[in-house]
PDB file as gemmi writes it, atoms N, CA and C in Angstrom:
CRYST1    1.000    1.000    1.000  90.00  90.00  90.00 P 1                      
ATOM      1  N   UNK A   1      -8.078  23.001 -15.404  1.00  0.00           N  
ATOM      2  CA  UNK A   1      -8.302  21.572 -15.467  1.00  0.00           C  
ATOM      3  C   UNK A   1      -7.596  20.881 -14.300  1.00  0.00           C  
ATOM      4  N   UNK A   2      -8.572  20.009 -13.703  1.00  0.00           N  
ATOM      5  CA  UNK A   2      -7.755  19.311 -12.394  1.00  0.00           C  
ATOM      6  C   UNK A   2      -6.879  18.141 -12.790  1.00  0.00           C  
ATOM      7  N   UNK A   3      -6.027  17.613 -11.999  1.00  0.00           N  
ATOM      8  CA  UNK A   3      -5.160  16.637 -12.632  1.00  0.00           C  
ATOM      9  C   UNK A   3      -4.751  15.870 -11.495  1.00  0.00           C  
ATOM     10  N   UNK A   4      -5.256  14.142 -11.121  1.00  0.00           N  
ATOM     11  CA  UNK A   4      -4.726  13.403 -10.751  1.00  0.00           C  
ATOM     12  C   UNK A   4      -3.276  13.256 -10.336  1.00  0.00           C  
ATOM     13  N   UNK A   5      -3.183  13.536  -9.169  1.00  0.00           N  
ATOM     14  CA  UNK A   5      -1.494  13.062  -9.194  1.00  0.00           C  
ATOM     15  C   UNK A   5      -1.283  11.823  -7.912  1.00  0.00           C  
ATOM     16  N   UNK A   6      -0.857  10.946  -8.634  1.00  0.00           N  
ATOM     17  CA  UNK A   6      -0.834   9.609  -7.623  1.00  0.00           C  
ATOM     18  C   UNK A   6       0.213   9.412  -6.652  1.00  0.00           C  
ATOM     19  N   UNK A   7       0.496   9.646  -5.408  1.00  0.00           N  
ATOM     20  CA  UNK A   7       1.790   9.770  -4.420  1.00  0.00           C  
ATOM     21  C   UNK A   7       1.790   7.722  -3.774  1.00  0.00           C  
ATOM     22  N   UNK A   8       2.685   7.365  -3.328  1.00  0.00           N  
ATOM     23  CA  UNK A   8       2.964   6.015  -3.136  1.00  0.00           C  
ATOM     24  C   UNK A   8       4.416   5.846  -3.082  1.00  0.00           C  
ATOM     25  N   UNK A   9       4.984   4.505  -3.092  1.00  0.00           N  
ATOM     26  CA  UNK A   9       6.194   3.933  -2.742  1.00  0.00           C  
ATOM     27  C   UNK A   9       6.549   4.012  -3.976  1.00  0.00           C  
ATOM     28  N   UNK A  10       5.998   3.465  -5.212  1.00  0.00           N  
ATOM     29  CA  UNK A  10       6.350   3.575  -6.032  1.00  0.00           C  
ATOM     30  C   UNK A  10       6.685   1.416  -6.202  1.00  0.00           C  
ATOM     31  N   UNK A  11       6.553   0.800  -5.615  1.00  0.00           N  
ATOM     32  CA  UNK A  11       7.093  -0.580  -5.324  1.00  0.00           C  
ATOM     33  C   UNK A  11       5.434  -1.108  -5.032  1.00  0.00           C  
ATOM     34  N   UNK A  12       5.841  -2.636  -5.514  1.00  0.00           N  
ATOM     35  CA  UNK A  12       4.366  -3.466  -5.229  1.00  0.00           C  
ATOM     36  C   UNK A  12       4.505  -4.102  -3.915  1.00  0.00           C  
ATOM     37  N   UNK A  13       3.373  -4.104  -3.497  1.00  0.00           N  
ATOM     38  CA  UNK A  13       3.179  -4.709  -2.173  1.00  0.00           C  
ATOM     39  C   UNK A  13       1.686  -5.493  -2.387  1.00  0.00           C  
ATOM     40  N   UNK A  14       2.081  -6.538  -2.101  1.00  0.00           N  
ATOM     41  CA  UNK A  14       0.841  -7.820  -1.877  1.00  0.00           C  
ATOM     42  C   UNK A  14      -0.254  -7.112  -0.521  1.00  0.00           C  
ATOM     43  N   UNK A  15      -1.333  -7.712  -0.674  1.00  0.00           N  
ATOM     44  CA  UNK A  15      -1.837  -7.677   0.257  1.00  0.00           C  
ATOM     45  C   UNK A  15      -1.393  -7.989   1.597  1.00  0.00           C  
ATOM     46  N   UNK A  16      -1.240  -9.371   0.734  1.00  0.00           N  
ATOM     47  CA  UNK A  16      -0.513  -9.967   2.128  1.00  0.00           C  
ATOM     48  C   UNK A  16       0.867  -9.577   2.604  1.00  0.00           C  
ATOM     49  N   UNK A  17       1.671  -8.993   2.153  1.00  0.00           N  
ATOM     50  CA  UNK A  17       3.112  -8.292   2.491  1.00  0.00           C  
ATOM     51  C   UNK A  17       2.235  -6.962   3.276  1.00  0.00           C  
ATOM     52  N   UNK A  18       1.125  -6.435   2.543  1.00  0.00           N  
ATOM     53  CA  UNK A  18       1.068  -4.988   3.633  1.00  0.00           C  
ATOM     54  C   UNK A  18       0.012  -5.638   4.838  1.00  0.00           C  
ATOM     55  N   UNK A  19      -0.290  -6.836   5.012  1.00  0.00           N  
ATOM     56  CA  UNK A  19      -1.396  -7.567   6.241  1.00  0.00           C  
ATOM     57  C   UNK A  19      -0.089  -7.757   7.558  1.00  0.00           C  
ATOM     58  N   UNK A  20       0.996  -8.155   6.785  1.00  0.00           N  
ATOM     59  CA  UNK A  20       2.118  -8.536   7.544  1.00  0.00           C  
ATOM     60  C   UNK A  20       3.030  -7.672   8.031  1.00  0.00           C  
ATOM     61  N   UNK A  21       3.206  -6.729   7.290  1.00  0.00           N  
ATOM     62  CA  UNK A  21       3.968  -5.597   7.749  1.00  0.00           C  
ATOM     63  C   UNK A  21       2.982  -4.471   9.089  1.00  0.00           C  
ATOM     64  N   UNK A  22       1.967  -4.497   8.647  1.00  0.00           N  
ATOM     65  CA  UNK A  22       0.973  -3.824   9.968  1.00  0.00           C  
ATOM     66  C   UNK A  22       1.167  -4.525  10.928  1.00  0.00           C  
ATOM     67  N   UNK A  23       0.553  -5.995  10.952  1.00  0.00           N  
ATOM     68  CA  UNK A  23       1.009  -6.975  12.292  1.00  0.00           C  
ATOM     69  C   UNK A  23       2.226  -6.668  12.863  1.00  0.00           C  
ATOM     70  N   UNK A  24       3.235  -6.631  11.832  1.00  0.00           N  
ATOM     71  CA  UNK A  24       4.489  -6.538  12.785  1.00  0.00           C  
ATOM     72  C   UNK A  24       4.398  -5.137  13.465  1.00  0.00           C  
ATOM     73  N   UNK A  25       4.528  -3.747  12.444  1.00  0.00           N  
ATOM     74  CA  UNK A  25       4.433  -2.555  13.071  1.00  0.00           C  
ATOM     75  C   UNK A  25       3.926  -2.645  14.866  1.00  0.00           C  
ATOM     76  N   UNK A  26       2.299  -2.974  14.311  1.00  0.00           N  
ATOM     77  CA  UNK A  26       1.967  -3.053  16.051  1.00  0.00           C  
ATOM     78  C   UNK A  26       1.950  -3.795  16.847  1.00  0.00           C  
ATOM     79  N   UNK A  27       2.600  -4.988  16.690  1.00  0.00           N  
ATOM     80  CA  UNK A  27       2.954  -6.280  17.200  1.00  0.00           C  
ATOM     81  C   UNK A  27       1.928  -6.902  17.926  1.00  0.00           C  
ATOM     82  N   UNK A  28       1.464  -6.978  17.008  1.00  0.00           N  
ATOM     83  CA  UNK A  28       0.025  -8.102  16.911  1.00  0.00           C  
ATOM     84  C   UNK A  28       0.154  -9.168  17.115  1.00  0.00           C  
ATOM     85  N   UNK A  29      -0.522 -10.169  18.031  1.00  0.00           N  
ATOM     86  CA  UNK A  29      -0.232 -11.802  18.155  1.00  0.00           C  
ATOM     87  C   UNK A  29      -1.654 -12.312  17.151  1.00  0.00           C  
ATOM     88  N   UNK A  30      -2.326 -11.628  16.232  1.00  0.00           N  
ATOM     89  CA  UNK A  30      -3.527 -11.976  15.760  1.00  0.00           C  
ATOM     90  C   UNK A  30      -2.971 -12.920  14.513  1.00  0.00           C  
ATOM     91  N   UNK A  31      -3.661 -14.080  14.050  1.00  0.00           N  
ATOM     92  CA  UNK A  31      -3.463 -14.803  13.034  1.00  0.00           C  
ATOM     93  C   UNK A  31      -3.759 -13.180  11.731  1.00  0.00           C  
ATOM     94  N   UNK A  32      -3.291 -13.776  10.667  1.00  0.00           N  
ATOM     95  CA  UNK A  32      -3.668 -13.647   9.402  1.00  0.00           C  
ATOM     96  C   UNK A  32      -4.472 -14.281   8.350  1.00  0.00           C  
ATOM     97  N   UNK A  33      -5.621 -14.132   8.441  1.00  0.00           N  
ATOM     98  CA  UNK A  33      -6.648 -15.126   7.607  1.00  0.00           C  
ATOM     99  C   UNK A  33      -6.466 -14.860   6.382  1.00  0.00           C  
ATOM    100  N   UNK A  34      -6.738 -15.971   5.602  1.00  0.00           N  
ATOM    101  CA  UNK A  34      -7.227 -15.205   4.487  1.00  0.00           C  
ATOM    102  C   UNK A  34      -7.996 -16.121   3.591  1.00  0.00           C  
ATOM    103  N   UNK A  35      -8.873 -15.886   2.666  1.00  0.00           N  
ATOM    104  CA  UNK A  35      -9.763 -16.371   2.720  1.00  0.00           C  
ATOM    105  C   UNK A  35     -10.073 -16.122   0.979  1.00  0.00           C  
ATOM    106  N   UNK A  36      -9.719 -17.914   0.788  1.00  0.00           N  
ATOM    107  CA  UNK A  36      -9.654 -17.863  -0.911  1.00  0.00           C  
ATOM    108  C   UNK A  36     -10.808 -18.439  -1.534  1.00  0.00           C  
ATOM    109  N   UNK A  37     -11.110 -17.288  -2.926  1.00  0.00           N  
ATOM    110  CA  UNK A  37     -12.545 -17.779  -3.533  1.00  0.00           C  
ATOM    111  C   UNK A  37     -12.533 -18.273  -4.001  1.00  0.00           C  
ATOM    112  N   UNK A  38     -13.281 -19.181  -4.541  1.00  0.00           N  
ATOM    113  CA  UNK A  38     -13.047 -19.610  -6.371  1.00  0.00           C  
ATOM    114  C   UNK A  38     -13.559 -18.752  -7.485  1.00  0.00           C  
ATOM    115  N   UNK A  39     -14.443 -17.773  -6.950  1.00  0.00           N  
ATOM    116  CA  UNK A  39     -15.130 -16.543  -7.771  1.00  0.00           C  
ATOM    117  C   UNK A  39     -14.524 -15.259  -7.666  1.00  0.00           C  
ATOM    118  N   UNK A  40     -13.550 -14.626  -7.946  1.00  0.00           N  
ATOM    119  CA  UNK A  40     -12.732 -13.340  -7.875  1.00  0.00           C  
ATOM    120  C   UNK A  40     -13.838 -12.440  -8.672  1.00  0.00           C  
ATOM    121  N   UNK A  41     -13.942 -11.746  -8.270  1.00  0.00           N  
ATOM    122  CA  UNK A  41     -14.599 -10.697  -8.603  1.00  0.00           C  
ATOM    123  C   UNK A  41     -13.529  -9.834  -9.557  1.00  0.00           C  
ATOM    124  N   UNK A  42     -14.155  -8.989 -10.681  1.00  0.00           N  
ATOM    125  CA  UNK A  42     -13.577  -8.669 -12.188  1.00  0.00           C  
ATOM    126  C   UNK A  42     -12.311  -7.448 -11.376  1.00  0.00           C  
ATOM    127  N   UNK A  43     -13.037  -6.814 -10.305  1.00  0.00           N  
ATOM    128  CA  UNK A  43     -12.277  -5.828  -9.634  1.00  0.00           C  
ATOM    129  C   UNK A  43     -11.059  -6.307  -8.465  1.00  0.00           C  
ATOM    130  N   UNK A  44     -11.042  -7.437  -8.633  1.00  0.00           N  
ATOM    131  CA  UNK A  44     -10.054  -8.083  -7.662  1.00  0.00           C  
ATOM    132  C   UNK A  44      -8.664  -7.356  -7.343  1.00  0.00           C  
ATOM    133  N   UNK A  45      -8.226  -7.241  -6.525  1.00  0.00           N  
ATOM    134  CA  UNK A  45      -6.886  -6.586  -6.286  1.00  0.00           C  
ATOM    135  C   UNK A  45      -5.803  -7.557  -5.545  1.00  0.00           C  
ATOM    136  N   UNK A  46      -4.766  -8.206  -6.096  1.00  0.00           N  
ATOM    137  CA  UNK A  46      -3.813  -8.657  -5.643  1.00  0.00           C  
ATOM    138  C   UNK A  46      -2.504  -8.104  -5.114  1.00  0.00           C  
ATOM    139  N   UNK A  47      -2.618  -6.996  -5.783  1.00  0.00           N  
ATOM    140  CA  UNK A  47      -1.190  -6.463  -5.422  1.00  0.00           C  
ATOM    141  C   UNK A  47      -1.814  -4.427  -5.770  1.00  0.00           C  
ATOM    142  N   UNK A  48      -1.088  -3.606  -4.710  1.00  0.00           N  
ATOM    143  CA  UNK A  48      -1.243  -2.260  -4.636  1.00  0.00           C  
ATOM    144  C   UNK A  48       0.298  -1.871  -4.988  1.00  0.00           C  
ATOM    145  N   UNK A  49       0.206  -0.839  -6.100  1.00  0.00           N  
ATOM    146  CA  UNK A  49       0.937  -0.334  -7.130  1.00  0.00           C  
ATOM    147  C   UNK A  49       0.944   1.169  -7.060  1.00  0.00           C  
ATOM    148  N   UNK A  50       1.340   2.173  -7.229  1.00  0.00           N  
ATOM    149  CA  UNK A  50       1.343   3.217  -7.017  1.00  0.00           C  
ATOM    150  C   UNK A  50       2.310   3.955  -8.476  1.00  0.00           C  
ATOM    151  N   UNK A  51       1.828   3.999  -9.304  1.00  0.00           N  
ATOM    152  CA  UNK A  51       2.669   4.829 -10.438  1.00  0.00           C  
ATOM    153  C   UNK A  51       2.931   6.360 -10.124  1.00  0.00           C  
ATOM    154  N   UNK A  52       4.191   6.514  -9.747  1.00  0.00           N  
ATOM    155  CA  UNK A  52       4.185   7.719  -8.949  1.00  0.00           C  
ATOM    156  C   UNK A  52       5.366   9.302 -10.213  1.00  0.00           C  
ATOM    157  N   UNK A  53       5.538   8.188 -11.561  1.00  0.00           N  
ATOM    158  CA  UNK A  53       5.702   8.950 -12.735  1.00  0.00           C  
ATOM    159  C   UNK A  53       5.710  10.392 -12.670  1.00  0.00           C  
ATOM    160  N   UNK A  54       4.424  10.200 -12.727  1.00  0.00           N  
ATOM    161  CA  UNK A  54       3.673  11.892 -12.970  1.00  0.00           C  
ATOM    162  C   UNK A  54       3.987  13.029 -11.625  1.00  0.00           C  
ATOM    163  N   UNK A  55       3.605  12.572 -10.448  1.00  0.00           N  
ATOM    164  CA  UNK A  55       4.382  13.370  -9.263  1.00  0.00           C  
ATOM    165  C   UNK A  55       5.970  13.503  -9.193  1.00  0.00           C  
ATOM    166  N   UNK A  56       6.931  12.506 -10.079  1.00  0.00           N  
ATOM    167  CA  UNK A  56       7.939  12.658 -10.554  1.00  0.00           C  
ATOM    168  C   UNK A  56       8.402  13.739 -11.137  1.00  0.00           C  
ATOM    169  N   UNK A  57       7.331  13.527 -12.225  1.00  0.00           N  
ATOM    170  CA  UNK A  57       7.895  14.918 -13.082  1.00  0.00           C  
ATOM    171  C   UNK A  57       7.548  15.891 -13.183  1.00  0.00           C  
ATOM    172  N   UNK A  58       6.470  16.021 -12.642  1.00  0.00           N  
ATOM    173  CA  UNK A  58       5.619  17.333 -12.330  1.00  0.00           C  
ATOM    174  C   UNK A  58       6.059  18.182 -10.801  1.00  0.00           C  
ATOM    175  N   UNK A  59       5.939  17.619 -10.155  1.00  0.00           N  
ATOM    176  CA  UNK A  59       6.297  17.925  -8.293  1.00  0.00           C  
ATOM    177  C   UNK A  59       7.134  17.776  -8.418  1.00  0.00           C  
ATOM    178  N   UNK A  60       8.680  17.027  -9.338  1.00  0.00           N  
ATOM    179  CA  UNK A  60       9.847  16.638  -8.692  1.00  0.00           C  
ATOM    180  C   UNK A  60       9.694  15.874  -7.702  1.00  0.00           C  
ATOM    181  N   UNK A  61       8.819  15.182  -7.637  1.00  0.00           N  
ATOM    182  CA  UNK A  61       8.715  14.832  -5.810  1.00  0.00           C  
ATOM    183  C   UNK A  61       8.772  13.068  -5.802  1.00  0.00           C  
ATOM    184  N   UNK A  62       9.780  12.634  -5.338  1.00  0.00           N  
ATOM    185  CA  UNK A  62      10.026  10.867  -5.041  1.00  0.00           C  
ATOM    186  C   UNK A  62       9.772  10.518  -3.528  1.00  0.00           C  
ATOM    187  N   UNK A  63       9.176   9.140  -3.689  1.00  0.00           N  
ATOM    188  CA  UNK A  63       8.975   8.900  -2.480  1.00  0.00           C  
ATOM    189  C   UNK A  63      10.391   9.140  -1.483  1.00  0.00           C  
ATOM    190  N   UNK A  64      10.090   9.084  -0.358  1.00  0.00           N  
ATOM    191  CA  UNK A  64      10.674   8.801   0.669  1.00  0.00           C  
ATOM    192  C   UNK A  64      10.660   7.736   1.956  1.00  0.00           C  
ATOM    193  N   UNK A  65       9.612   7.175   1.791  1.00  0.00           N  
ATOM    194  CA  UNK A  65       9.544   6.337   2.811  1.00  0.00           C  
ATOM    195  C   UNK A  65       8.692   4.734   2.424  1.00  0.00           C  
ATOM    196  N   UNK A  66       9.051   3.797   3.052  1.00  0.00           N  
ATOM    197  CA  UNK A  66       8.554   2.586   2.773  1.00  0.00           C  
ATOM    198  C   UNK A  66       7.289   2.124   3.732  1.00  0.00           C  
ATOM    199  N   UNK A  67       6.353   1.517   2.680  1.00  0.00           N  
ATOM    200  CA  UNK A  67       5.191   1.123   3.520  1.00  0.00           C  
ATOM    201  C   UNK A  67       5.309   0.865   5.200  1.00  0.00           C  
ATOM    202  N   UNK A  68       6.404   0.316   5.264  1.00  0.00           N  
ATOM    203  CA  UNK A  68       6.355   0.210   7.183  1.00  0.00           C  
ATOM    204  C   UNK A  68       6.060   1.349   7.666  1.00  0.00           C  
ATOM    205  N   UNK A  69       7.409   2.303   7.209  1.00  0.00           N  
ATOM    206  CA  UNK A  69       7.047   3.668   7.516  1.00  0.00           C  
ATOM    207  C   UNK A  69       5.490   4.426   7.971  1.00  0.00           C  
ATOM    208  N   UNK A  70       5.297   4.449   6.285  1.00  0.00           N  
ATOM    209  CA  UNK A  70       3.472   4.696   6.819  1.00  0.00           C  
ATOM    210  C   UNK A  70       2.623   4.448   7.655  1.00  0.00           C  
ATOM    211  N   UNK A  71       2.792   2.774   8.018  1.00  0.00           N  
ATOM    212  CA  UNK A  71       1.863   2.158   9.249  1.00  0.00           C  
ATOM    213  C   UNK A  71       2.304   2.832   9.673  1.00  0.00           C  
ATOM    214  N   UNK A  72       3.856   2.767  10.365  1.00  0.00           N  
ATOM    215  CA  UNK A  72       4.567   2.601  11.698  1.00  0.00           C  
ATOM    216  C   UNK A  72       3.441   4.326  11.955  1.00  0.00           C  
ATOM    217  N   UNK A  73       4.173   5.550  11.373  1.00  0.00           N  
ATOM    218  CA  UNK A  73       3.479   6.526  11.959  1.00  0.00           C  
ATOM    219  C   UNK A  73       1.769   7.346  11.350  1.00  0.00           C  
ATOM    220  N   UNK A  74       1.177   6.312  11.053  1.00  0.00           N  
ATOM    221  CA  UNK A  74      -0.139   6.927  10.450  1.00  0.00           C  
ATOM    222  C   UNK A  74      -0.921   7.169  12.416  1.00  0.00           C  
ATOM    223  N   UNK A  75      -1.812   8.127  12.243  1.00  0.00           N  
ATOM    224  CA  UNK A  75      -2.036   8.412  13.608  1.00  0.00           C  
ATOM    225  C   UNK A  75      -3.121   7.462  13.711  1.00  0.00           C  
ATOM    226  N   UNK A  76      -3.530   6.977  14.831  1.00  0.00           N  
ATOM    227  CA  UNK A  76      -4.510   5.894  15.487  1.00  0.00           C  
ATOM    228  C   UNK A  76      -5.487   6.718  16.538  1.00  0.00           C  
ATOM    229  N   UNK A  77      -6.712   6.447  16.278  1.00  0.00           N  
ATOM    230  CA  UNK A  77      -7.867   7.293  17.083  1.00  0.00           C  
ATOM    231  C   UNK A  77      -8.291   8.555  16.832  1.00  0.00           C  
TER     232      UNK A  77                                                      
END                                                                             
């Protein structure tokens, strides 16, 4: 049987906290739009969550690094 295991920070991050933290990473002079509905859709996402529990106790395994981190070295191209 296969089994989901969810890896992450383990900490919430807004959209807009991870829109802002990329800008900075690559030091972007680009505005940040953003662009509010009055119709949210049922699947709306405000905030990215990562329950990282189960890789806890299963893997032993805790994060190590904070969303900057990730931008800073995710590879580009």
């Amino acid at each position: 049987m296969q089994e989901v295991i969810i890896i992450g920070t383990g900490l919430y991050t807004s959209i807009l906290d991870f829109a802002m933290i990329g800008k900075k990473v690559v030091n972007s002079p680009s505005p940040i739009s953003i662009v509010k509905s009055a119709l949210k859709p049922a699947d709306w996402v405000d905030r990215i969550y990562a329950d990282t529990s189960k890789a806890e106790t299963l893997l032993l395994w805790s994060p190590k690094f904070q969303v900057r981190d990730g931008i800073r070295d995710f590879p580009i191209g």
